[in-house]
Backbone as CSV, one residue per row, in Angstrom:
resi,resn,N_x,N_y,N_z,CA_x,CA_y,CA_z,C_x,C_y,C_z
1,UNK,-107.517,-158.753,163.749,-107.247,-160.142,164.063,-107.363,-160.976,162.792
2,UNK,-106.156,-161.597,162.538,-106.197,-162.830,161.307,-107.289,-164.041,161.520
3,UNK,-107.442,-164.236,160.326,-108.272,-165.471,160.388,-106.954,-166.973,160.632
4,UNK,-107.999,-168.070,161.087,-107.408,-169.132,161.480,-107.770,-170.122,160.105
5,UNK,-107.369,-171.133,159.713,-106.812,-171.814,158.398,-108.683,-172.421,158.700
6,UNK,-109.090,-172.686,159.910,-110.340,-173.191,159.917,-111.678,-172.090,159.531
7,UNK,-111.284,-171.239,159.595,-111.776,-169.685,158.838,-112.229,-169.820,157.520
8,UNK,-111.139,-170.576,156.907,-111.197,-170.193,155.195,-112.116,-171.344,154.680
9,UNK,-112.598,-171.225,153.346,-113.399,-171.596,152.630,-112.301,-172.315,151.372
10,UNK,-112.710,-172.939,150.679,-112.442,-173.682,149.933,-111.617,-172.988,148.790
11,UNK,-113.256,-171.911,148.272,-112.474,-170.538,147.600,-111.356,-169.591,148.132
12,UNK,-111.078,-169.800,149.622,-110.825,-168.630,150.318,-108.785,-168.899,149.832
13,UNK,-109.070,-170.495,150.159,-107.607,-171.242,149.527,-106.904,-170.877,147.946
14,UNK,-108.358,-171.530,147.220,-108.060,-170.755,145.681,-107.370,-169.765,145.732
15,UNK,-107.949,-168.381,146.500,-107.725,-167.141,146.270,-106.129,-167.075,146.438
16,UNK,-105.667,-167.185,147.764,-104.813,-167.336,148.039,-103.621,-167.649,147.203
17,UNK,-103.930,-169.515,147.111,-103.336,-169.721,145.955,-102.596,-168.940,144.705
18,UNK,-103.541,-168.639,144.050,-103.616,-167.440,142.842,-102.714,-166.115,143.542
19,UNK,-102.902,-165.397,144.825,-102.038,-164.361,145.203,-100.594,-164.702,145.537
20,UNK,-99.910,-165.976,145.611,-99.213,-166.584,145.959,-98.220,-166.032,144.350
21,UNK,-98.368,-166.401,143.269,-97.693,-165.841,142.186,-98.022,-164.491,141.923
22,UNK,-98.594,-163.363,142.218,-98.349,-162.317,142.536,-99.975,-161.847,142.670
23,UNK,-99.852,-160.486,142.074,-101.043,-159.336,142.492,-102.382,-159.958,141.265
24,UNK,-103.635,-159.301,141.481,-104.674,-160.067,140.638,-105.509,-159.541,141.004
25,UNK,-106.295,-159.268,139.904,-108.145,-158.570,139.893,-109.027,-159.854,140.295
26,UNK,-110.065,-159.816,141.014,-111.392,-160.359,140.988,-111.753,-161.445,139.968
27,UNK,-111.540,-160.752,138.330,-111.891,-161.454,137.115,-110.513,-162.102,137.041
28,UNK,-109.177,-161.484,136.997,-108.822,-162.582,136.728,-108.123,-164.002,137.453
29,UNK,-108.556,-164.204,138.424,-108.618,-165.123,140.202,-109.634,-165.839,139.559
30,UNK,-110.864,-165.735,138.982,-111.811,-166.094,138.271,-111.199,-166.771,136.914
31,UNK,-111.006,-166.560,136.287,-110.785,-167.089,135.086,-109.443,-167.695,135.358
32,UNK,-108.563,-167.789,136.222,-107.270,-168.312,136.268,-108.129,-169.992,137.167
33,UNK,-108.930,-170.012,137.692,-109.471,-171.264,138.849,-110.255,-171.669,137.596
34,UNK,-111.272,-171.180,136.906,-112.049,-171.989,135.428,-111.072,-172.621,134.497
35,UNK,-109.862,-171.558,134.365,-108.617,-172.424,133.247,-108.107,-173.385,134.058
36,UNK,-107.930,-173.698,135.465,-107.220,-174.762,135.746,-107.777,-176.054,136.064
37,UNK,-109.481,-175.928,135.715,-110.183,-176.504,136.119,-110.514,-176.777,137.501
38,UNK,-110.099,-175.834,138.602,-110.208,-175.741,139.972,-112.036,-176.085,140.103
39,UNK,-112.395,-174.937,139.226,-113.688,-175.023,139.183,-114.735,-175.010,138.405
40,UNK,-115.890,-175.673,138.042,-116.467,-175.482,136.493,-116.614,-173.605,136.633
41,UNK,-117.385,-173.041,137.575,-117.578,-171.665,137.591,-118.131,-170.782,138.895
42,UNK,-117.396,-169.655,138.911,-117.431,-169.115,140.000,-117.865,-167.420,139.753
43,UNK,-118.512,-166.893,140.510,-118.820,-165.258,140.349,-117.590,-164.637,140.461
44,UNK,-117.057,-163.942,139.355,-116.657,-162.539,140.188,-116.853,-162.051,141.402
45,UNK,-118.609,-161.875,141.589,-118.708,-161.168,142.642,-118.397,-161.916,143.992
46,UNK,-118.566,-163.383,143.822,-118.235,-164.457,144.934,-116.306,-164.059,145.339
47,UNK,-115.858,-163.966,144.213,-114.387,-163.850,144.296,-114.080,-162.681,145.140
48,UNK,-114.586,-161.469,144.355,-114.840,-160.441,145.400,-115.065,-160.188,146.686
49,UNK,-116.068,-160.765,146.929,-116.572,-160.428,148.396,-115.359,-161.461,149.442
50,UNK,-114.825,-162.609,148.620,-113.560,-163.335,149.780,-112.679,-162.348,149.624
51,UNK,-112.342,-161.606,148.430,-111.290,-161.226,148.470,-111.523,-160.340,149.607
52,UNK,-112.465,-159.673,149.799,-112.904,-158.223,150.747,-112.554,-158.740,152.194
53,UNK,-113.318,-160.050,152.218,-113.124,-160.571,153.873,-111.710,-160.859,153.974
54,UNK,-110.793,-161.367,153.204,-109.189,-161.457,153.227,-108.560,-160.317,154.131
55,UNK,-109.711,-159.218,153.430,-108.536,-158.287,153.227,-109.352,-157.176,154.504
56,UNK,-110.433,-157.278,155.176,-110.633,-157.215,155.975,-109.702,-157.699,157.564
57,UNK,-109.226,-158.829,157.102,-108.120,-159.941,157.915,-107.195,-159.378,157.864
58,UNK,-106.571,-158.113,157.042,-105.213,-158.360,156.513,-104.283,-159.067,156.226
59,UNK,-105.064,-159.832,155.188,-104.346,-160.996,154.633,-103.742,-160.396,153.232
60,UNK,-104.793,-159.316,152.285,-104.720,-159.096,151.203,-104.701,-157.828,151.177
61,UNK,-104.746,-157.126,150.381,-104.207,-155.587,150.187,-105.115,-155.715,148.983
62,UNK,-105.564,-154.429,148.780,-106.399,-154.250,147.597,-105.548,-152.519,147.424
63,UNK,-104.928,-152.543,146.333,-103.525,-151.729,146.494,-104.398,-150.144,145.726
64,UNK,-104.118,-149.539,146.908,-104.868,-148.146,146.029,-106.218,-147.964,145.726
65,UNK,-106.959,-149.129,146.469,-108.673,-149.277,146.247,-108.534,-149.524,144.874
66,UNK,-107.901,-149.918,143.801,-107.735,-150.363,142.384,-108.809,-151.783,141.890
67,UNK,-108.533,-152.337,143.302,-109.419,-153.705,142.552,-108.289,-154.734,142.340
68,UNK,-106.950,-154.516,142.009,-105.942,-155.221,142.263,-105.192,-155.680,143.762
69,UNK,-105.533,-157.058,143.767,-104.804,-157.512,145.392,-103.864,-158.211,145.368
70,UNK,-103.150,-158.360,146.445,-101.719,-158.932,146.905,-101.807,-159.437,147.703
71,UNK,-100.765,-160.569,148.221,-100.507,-161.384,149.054,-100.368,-160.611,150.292
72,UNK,-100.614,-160.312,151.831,-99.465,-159.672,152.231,-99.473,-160.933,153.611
73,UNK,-100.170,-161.693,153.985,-99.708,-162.484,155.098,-100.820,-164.073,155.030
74,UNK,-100.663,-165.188,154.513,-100.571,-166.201,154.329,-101.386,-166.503,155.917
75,UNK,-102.486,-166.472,156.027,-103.068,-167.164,157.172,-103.130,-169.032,157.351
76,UNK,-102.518,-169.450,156.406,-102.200,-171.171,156.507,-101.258,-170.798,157.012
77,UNK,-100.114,-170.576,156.792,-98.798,-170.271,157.453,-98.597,-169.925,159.276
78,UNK,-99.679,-169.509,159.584,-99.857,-168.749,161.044,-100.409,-169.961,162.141
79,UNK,-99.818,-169.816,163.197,-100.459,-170.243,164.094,-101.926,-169.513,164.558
80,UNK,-102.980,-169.571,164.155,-103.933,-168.351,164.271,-105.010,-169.445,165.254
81,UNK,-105.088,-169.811,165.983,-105.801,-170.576,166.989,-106.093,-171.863,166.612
């Protein structure tokens, strides 16, 4: 079951965001939100663990257990309750 847009977290958007122009590690979802000034600073491991619950949702793909994730279904986009 997808998450609903009231689900996500602030970061959870960031993330997103960032998967929206394509595939992306942990660090660099991290350092792409510090360069845009999204945020003064954020964990890796914080990045991580949304990315995990994303992708728990099947929102995100973590392609090959690599650590690299992808877009695969846009839960803003969804009617999800």
């Amino acid at each position: 079951m997808g998450l609903a847009t009231s689900d996500l977290n602030k970061l959870d958007n960031e993330i997103l965001d960032c998967l929206q122009e394509g595939r992306a590690t942990p660090t660099l979802i991290k350092r792409l939100l510090e360069q845009a000034g999204t945020r003064e600073e954020v964990s890796r491991q914080y990045v991580n663990q949304r990315l995990k619950r994303l992708s728990e949702h099947e929102h995100v793909n973590n392609i090959l257990e690599t650590g690299v994730y992808e877009l695969v279904d846009d839960p803003r986009n969804e009617n999800n309750g």
